[in-house]
Structure formats: structure tokens, C-alpha cells
Backbone as ProteinMPNN parsed JSONL, in Angstrom:
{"seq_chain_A": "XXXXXXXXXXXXXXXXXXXXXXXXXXXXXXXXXXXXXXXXXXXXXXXXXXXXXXXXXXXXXXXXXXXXXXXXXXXXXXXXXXXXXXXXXXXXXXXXXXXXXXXXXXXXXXXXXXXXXXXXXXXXXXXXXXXXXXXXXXXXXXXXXXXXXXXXXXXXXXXXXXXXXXXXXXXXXXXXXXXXXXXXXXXXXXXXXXXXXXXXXXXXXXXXXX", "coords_chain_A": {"N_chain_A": [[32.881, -26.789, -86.776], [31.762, -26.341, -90.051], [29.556, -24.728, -92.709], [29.91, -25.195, -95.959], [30.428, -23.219, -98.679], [28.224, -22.161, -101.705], [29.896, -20.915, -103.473], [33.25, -22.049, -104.846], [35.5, -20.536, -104.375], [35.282, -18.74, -102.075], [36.528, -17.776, -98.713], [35.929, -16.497, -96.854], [34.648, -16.889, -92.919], [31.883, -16.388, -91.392], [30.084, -16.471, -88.082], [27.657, -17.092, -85.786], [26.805, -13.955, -83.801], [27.576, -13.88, -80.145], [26.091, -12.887, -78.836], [23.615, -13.134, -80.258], [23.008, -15.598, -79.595], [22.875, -16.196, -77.439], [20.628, -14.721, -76.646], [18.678, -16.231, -78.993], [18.433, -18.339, -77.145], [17.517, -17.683, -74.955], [14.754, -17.082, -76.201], [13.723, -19.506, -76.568], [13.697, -20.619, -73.879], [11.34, -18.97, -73.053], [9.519, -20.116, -73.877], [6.593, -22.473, -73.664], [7.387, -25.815, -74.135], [7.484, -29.194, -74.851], [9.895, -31.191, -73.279], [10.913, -33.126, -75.092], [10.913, -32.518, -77.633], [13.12, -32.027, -79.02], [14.263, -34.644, -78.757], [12.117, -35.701, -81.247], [13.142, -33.678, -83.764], [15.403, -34.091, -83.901], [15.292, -37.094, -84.895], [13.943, -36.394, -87.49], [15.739, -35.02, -89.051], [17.382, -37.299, -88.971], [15.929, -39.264, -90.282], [15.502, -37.026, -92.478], [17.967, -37.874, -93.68], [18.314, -40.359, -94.368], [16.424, -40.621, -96.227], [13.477, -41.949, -95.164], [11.261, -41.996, -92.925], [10.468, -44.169, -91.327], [12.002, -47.321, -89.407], [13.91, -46.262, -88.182], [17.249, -45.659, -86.684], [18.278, -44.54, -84.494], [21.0, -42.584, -83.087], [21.532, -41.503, -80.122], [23.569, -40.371, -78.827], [24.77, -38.313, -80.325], [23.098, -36.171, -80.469], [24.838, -34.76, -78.932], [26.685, -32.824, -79.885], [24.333, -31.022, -81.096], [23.53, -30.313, -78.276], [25.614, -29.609, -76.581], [27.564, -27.378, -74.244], [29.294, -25.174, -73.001], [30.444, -25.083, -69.537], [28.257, -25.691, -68.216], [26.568, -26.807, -65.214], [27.937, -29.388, -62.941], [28.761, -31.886, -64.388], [26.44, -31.951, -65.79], [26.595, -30.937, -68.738], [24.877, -30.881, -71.109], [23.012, -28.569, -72.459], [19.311, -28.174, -72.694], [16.764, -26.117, -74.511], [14.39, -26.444, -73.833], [11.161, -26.323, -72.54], [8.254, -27.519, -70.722], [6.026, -26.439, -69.035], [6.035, -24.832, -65.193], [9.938, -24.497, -64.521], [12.38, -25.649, -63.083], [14.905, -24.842, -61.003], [18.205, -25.18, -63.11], [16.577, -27.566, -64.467], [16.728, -27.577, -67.064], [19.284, -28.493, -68.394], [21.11, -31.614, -69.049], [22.516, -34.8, -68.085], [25.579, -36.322, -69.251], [24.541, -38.96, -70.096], [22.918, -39.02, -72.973], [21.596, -41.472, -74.403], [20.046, -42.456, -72.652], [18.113, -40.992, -71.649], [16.713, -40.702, -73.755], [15.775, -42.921, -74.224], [13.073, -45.908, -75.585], [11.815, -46.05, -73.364], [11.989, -43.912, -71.244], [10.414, -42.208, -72.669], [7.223, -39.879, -72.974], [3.809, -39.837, -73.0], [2.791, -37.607, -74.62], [4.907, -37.691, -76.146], [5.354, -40.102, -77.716], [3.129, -39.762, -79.053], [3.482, -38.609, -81.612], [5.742, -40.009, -82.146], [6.529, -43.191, -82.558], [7.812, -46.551, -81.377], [8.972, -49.717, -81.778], [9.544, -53.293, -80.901], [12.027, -53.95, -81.574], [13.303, -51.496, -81.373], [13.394, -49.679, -82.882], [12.36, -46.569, -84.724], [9.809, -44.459, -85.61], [8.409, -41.793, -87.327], [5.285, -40.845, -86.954], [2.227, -41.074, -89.021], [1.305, -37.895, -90.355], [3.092, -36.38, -88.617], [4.129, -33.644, -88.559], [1.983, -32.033, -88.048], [1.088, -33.749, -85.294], [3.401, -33.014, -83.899], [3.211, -30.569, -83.429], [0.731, -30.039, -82.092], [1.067, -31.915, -79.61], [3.826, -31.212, -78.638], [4.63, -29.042, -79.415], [2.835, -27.89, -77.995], [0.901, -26.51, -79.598], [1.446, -23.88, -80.53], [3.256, -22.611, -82.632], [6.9, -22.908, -83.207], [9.674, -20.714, -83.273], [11.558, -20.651, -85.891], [13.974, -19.361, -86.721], [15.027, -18.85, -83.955], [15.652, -21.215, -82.979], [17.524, -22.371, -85.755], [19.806, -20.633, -84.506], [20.265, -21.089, -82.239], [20.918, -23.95, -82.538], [23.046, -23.766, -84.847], [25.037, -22.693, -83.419], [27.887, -23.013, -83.174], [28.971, -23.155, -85.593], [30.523, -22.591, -88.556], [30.17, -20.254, -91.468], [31.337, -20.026, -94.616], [31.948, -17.962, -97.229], [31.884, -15.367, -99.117], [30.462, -12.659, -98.858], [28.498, -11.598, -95.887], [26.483, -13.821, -94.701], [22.923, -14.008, -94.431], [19.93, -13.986, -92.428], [18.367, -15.243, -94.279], [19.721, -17.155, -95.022], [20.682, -18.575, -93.132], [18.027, -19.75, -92.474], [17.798, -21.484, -95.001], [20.153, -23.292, -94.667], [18.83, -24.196, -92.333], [16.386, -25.592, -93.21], [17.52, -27.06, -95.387], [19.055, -29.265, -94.057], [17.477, -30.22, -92.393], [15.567, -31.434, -93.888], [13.523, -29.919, -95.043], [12.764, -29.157, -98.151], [11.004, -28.364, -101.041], [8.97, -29.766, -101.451], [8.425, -30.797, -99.005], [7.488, -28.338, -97.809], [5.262, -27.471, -96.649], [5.029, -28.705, -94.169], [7.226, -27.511, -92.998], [5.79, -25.007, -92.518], [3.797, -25.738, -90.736], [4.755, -26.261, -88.345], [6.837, -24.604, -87.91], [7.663, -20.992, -87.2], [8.962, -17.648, -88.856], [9.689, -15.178, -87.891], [10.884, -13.804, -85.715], [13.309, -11.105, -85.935], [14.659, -9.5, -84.1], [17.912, -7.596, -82.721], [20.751, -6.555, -84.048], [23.276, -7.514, -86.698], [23.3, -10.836, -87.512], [25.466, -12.685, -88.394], [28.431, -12.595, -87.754], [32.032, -11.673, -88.998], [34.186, -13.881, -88.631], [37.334, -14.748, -86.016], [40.324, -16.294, -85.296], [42.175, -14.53, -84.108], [43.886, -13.791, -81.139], [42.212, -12.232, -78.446]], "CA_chain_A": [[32.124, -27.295, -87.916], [31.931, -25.428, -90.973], [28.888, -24.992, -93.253], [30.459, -24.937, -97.106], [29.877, -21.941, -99.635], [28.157, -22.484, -103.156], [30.979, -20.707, -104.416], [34.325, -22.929, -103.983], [36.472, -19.568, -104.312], [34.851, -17.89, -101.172], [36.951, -18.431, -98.332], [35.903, -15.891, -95.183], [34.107, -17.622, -92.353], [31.306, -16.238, -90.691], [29.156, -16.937, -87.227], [26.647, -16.351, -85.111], [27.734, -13.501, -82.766], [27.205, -14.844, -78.886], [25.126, -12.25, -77.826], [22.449, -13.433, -80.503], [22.782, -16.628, -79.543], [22.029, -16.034, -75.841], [18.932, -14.134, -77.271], [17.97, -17.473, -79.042], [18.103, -19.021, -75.891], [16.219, -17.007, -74.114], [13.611, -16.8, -76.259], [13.473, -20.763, -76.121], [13.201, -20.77, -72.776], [10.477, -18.453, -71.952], [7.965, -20.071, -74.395], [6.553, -23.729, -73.498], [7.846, -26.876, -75.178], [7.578, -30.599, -74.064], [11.491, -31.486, -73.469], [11.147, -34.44, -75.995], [10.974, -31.676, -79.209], [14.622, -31.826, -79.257], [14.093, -36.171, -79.819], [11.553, -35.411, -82.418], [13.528, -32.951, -84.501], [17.022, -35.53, -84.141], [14.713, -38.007, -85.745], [13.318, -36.269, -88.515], [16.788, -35.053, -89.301], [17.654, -38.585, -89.242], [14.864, -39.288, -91.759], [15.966, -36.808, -94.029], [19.535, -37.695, -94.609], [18.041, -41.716, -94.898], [15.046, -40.683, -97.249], [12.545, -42.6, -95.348], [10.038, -42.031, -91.895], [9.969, -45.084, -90.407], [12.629, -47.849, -89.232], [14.989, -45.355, -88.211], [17.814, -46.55, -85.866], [18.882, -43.002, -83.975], [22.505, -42.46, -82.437], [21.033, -40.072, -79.466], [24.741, -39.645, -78.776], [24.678, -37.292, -81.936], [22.561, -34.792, -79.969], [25.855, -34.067, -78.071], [26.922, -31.692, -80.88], [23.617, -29.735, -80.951], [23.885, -29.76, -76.887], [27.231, -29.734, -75.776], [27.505, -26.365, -73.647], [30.532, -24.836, -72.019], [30.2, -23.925, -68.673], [27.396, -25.971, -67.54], [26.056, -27.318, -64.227], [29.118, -30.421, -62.877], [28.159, -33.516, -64.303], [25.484, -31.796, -66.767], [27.131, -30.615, -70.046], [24.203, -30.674, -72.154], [21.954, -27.519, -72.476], [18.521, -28.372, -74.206], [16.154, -24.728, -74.023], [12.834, -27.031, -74.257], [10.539, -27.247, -71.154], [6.739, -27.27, -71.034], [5.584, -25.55, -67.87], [7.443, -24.955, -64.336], [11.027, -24.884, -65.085], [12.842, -25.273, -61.788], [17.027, -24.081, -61.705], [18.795, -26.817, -63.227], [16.408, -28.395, -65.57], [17.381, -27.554, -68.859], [20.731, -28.813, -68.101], [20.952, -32.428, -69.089], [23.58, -35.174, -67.941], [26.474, -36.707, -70.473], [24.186, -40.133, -71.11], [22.096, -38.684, -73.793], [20.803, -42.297, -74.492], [19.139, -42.848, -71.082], [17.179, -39.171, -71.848], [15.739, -40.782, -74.901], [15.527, -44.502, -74.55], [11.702, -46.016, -75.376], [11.015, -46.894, -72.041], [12.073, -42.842, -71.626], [9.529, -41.712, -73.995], [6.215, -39.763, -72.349], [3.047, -39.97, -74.027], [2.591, -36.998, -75.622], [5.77, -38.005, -77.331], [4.543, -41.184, -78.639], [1.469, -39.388, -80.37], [3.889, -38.574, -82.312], [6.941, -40.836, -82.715], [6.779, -44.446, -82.265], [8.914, -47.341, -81.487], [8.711, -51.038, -81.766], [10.042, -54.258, -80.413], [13.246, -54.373, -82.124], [14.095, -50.772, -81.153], [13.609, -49.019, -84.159], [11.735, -45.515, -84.424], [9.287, -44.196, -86.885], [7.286, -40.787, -87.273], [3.518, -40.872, -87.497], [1.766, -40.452, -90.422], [0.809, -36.261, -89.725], [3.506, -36.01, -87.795], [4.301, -32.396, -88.079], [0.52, -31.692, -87.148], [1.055, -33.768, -84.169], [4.415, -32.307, -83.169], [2.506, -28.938, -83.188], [0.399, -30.143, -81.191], [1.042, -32.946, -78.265], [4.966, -31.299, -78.423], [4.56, -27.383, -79.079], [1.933, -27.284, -77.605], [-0.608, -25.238, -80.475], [2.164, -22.738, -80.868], [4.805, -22.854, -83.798], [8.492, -22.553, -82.433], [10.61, -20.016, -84.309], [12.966, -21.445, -86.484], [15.507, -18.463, -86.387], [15.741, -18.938, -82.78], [15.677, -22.707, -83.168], [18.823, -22.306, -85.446], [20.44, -19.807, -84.108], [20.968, -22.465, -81.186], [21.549, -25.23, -83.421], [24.133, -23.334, -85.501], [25.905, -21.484, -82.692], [29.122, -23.53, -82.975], [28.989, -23.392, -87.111], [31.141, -21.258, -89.433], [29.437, -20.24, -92.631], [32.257, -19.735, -95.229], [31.199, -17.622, -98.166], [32.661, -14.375, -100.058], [29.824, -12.015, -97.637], [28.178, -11.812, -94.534], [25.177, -14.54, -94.47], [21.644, -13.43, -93.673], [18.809, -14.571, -91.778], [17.432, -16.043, -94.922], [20.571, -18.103, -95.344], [20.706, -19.463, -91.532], [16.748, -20.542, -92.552], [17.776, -22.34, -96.095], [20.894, -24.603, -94.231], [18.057, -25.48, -91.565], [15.659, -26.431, -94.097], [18.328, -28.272, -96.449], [19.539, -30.227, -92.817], [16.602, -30.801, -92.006], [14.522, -32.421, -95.191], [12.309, -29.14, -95.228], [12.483, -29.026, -98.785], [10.173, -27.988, -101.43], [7.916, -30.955, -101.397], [8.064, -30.82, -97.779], [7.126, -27.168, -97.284], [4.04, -27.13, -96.02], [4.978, -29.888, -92.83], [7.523, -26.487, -92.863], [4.998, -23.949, -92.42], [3.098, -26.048, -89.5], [5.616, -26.44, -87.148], [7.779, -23.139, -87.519], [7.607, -19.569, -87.699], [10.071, -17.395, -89.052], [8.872, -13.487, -88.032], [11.853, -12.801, -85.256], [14.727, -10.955, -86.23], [15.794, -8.967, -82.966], [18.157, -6.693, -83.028], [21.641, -6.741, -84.795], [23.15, -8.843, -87.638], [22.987, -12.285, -87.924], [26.505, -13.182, -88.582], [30.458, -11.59, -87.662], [33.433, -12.02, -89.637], [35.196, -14.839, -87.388], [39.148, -14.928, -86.631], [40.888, -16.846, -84.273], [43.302, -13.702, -83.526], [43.246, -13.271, -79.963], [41.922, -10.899, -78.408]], "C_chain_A": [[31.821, -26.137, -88.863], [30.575, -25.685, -92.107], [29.385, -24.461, -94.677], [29.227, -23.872, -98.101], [29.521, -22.368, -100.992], [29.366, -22.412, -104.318], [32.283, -21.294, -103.796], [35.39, -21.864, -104.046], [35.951, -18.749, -102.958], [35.832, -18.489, -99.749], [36.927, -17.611, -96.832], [34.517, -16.878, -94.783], [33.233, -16.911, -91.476], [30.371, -17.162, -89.042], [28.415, -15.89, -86.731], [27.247, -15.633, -84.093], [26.827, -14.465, -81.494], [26.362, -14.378, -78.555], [23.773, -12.764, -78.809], [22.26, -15.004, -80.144], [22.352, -17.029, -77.999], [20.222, -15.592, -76.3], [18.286, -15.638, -77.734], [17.2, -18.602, -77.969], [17.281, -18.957, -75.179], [15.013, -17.242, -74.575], [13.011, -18.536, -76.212], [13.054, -21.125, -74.922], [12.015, -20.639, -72.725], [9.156, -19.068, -72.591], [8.066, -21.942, -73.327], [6.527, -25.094, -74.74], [7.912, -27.619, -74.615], [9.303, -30.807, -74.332], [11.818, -32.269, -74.849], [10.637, -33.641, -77.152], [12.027, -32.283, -79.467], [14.782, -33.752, -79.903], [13.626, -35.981, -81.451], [12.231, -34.91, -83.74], [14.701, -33.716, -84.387], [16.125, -36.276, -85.374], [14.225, -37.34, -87.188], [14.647, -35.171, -89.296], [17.513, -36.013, -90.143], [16.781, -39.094, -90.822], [15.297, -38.733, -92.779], [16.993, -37.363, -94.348], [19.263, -39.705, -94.615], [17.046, -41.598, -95.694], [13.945, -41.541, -96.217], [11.704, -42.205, -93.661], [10.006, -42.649, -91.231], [11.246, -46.328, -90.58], [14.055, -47.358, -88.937], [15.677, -46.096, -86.814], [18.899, -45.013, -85.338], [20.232, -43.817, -82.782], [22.37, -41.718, -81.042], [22.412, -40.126, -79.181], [25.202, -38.432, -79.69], [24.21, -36.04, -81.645], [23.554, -34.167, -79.433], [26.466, -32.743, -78.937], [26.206, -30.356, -80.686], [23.211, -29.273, -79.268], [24.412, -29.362, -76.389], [27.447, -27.938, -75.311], [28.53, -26.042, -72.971], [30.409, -24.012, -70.674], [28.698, -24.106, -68.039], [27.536, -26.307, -66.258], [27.536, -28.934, -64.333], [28.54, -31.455, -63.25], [27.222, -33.431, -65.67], [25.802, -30.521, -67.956], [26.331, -30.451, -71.179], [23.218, -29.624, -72.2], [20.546, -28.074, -73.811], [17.296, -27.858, -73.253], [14.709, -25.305, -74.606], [12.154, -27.126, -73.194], [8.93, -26.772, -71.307], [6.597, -27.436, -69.356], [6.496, -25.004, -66.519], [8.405, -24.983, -65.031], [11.563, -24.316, -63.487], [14.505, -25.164, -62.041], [17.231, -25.236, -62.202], [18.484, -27.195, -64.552], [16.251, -28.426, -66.583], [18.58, -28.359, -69.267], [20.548, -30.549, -68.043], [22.84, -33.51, -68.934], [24.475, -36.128, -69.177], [25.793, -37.949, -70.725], [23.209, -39.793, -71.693], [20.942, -39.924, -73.711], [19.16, -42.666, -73.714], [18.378, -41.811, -71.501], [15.93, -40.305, -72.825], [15.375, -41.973, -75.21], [13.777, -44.823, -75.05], [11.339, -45.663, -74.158], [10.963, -45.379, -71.114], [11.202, -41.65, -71.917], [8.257, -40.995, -73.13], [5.128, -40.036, -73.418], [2.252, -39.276, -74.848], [3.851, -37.169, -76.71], [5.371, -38.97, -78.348], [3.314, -40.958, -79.245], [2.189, -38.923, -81.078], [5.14, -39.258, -83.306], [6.198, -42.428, -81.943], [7.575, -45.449, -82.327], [7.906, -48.929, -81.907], [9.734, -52.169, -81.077], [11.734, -54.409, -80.786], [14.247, -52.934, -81.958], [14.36, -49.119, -81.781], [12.206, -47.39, -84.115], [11.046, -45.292, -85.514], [8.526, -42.848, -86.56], [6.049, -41.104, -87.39], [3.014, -40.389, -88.229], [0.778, -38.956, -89.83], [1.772, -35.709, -88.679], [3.802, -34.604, -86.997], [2.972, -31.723, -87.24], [0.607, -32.1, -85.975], [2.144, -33.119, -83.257], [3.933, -30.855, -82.553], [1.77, -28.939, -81.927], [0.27, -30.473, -79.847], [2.942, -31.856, -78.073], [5.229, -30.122, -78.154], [3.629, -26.969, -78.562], [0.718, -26.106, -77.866], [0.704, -24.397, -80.9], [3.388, -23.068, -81.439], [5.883, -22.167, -83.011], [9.265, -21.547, -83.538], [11.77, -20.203, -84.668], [14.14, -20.415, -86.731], [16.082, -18.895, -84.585], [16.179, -20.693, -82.492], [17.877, -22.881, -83.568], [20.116, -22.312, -85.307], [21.153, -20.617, -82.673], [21.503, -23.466, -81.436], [22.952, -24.939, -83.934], [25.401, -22.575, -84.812], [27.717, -21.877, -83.032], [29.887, -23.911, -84.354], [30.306, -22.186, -87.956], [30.597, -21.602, -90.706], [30.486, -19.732, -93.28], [31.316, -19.34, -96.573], [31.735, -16.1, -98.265], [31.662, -12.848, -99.02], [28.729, -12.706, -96.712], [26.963, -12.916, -95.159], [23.94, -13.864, -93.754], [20.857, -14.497, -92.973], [18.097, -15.911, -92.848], [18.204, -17.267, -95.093], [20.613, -19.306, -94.144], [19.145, -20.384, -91.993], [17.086, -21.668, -93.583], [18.538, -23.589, -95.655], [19.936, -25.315, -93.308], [17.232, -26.189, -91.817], [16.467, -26.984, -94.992], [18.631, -29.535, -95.12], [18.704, -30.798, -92.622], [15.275, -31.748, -92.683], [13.396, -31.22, -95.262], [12.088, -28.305, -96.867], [11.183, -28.645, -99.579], [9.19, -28.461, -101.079], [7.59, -31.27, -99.627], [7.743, -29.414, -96.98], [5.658, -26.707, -96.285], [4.198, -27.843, -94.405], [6.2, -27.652, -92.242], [7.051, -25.691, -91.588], [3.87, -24.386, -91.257], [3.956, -26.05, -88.75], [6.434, -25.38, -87.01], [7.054, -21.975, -87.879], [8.612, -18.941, -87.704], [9.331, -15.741, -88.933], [9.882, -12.813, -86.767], [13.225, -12.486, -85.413], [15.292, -10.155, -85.158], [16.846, -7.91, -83.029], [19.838, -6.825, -83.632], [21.71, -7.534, -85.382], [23.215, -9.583, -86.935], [24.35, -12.955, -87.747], [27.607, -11.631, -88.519], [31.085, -11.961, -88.27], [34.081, -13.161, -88.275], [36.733, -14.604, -87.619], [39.209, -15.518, -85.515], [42.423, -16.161, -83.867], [43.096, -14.249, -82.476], [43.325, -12.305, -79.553], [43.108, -9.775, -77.656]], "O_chain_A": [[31.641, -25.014, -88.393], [30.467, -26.862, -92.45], [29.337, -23.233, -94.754], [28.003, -23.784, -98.203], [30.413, -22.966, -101.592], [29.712, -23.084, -105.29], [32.534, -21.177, -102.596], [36.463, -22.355, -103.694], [36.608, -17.708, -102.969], [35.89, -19.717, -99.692], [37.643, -17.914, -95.878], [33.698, -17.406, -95.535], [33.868, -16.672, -90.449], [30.131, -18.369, -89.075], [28.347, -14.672, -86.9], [28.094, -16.196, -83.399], [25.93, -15.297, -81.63], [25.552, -15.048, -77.914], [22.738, -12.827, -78.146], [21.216, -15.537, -80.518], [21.662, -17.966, -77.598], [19.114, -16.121, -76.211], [17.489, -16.2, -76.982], [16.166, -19.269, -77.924], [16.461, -19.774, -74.762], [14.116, -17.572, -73.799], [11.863, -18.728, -75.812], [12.106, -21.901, -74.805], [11.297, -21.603, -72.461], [8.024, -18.803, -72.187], [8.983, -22.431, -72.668], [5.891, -25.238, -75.784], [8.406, -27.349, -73.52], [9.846, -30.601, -75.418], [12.809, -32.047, -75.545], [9.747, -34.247, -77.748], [11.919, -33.226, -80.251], [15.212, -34.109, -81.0], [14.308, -36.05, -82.473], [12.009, -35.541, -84.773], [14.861, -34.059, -85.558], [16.285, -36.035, -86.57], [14.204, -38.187, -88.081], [14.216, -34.511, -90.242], [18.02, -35.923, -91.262], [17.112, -39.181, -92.005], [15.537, -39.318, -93.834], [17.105, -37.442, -95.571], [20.278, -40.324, -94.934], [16.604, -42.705, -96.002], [13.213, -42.002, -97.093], [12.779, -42.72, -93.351], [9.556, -42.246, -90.158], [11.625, -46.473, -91.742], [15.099, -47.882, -89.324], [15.061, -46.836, -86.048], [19.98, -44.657, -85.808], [20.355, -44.847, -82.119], [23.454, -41.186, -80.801], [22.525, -39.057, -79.781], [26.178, -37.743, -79.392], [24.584, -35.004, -82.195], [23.408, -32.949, -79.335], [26.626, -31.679, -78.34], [26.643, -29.247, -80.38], [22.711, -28.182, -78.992], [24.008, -28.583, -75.526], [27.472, -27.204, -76.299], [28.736, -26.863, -72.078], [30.309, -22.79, -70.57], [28.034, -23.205, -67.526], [28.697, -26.173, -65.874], [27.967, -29.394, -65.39], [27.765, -32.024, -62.48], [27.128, -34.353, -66.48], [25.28, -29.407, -67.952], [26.818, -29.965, -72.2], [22.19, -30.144, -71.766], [20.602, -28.266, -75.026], [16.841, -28.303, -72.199], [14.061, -24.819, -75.532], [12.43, -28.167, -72.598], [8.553, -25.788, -71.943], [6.995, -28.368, -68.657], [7.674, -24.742, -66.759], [8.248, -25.392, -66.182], [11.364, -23.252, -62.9], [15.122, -25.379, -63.084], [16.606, -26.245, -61.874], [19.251, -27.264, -65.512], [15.609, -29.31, -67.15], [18.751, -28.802, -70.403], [19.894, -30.962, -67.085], [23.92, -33.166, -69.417], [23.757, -36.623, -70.046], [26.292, -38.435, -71.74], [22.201, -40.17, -71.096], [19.815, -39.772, -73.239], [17.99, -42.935, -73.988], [17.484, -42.505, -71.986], [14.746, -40.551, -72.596], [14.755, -42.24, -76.24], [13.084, -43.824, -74.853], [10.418, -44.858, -74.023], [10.08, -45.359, -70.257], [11.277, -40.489, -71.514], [8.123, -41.764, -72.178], [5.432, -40.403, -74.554], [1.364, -39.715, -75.578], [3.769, -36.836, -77.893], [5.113, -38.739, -79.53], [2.601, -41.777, -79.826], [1.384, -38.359, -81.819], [5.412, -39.154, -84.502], [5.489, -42.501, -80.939], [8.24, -45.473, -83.362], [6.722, -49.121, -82.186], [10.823, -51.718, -80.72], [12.485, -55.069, -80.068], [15.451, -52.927, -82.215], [14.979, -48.095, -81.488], [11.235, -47.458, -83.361], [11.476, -45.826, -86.536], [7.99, -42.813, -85.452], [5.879, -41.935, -88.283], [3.157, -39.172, -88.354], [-0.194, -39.006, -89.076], [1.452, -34.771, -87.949], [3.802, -34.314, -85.801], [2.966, -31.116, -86.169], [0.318, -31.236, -85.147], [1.91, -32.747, -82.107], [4.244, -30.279, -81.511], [1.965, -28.204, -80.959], [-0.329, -29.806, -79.004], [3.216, -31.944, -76.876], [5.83, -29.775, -77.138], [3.395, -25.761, -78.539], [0.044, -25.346, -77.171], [0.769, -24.44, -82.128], [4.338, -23.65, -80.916], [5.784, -21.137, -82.344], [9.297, -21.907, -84.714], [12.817, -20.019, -84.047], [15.267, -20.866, -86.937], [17.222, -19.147, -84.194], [17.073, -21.068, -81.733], [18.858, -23.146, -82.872], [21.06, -23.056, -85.574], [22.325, -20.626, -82.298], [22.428, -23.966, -80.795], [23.915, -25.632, -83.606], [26.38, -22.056, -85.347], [28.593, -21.014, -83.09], [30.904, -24.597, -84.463], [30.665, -21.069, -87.584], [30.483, -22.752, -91.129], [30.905, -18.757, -92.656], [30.342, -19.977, -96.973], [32.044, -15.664, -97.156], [32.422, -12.029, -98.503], [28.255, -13.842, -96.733], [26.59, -12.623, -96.295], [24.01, -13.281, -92.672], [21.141, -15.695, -92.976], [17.579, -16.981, -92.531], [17.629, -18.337, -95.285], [20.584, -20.531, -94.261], [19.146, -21.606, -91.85], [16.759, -22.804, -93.243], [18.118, -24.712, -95.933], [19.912, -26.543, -93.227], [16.983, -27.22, -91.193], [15.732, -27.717, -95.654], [18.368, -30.707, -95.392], [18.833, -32.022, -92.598], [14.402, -32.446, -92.167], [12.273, -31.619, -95.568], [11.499, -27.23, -96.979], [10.177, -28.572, -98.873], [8.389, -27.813, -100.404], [6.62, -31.894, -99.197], [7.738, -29.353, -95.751], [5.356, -25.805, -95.504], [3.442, -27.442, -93.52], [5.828, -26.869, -91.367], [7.44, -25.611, -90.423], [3.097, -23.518, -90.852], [3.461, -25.204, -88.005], [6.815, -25.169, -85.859], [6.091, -21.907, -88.643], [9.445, -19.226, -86.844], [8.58, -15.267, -89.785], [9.872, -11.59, -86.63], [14.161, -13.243, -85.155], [16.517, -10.055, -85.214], [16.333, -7.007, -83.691], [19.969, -8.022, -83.376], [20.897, -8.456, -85.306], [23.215, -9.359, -85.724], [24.381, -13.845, -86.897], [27.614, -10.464, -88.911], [30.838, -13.165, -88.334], [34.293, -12.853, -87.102], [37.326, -14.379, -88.674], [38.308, -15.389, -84.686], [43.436, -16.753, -83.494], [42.272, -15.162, -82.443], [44.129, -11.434, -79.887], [42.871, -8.568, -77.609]]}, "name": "protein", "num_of_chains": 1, "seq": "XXXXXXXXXXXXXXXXXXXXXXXXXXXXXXXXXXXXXXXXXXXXXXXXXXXXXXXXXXXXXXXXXXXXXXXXXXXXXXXXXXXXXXXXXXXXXXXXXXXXXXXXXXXXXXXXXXXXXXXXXXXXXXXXXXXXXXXXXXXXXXXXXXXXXXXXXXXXXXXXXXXXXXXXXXXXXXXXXXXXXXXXXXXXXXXXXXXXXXXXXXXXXXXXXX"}
């Protein structure tokens, strides 16, 4: 998957190297996060690219993209670096029916203080949602949207005339994600953007081999 360049004459392809993208990982891990972020943030995804909050009709097969892991656990192909407390071997590692993960019936109930369903199936955010995501989901503590993503994007090529920065990886996850102007402040509750770690950001990609 390829994220397109402003300029339509630019035509090298950058990514994320691997080793920062292990780093992302990591640092996902070690904090605490209710598993059901990773729903939340599908849905309000979803939202943006339908304009609207509420009556949303999610694909959770769709997460397979921002899951899909090479080199997982037999049977469990999906990596998702969310867990709120304990984390015993294994359970990050989720199996190929996404759906079943995220059905209502699924759902815990710090999730539903923030998302809700209804009878017919259909999903909606709660009015404050980002406030409650912060809270019932991150648990008080903003998630860092470089390492966020730096996980999200691992499997991306950024095409564009030079290297991409940090600030650029932040602008595609706020254009993807509806964190526009008018939505800056929902932003600025739910993320933080303050780790950069240690080397760039982005490599020249080729598909020589090595």
C-alpha cells in the first residue's frame, strides 16, 4: 500500500525501517490499554471517511490490514499491541475471525462507555467520545500517536521526491483518521506526540535483493 505524494512528479518510495517499527511495538506493549482501543479507533476511522458518528456499519474484517503479522503464533495471524494489565505469552496475538473479537455481544463495558450499538447492529460513538476513550480505554494516559502510526503504517510506502519526517507520518494519521482542524482538540485528548527515539523515520525502499 502506497501513501501518494502532493507532488505527482515525485516518484521514490519511502518506509518505515523495521527496527523502528519493533520499537513502536514495544513501546505499545509496555504501557496499559484496554484491547478494544484498536475497535474504537477502526470506528472513528470509519466515521471519518462517512462524515458522520453514529449509524456506522463496520467491516471488522478491515482490521486485517492494520493487523496482519508475519510470523505469528499457528492459527493467530493478527498482532494487536493493546492490553490493559497482566499480559500473559500469547495474548496480543489474535485469531483470523476478526468479527467474533468485535461482535456486540463481544463488547466489555468499559468499551460501551464509549461506543454503542443498537438492535439492528449498527455502531455509534458517544457524544465526548474522545474524553471517554481517554478514559474507560487509555486508561487517563494519552497513547502516542508516532508509535500508534508507526504500527499502523509499517506496511505503507510514502512516495515523494525526499525522505518523509515524523511530522509527515503524524499529518497522513490525522488526514486518515478525521483529526482535522475542526477536530483538533478531540486530537490533543487522546494522543501525544513527544517520542521520537532514535534514528530516522523513513529508508529509501527497493525491492533489489539483498
Amino acid at each position: 500500500m502506497t501513501v501518494a505524494a502532493s507532488d505527482p512528479t515525485a516518484t521514490d518510495t519511502y518506509v518505515i525501517p523495521t527496527d523502528r517499527v519493533r520499537e513502536a511495538i514495544r513501546l505499545l506493549l509496555d504501557r496499559h490499554t484496554h484491547q478494544h482501543f484498536i475497535a474504537y479507533l477502526y470506528l472513528r476511522s470509519l466515521a471519518a471517511r462517512e462524515g458522520r458518528f453514529d449509524g456506522l456499519k463496520p467491516s471488522w474484517s478491515e482490521l486485517s490490514d492494520w493487523l496482519l503479522v508475519e510470523g505469528g503464533p499457528a492459527g493467530k495471524p493478527h498482532l494487536r499491541p493493546f492490553w490493559k494489565g497482566k499480559r500473559n505469552a500469547g495474548q496480543e496475538w489474535l485469531a483470523e475471525n476478526l468479527a467474533g473479537s468485535y461482535s456486540p455481544s463481544s463488547l466489555r463495558k468499559e468499551t460501551l462507555r464509549v461506543i454503542q450499538t443498537d438492535a439492528a447492529g449498527e455502531f455509534s460513538l458517544r457524544e465526548n467520545h474522545a474524553q471517554l476513550a481517554l478514559e474507560h480505554l487509555l486508561l487517563g494516559a494519552r497513547i502516542e500517536a508516532l508509535a500508534l502510526a508507526g504500527f499502523l503504517y509499517r506496511d505503507y510506502g510514502f512516495v515523494g521526491k525526499a525522505s518523509p519526517t515524523s511530522d509527515d507520518l503524524i499529518d497522513v494519521f490525522r488526514r486518515d483518521f478525521g483529526y482535522d482542524t475542526e477536530h483538533s482538540a478531540e486530537f490533543d485528548t487522546v494522543y501525544e506526540v513527544t517520542w521520537m527515539g532514535d534514528g530516522p523515520w523513513f529508508e529509501l525502499w527497493t525491492d533489489s535483493p539483498i
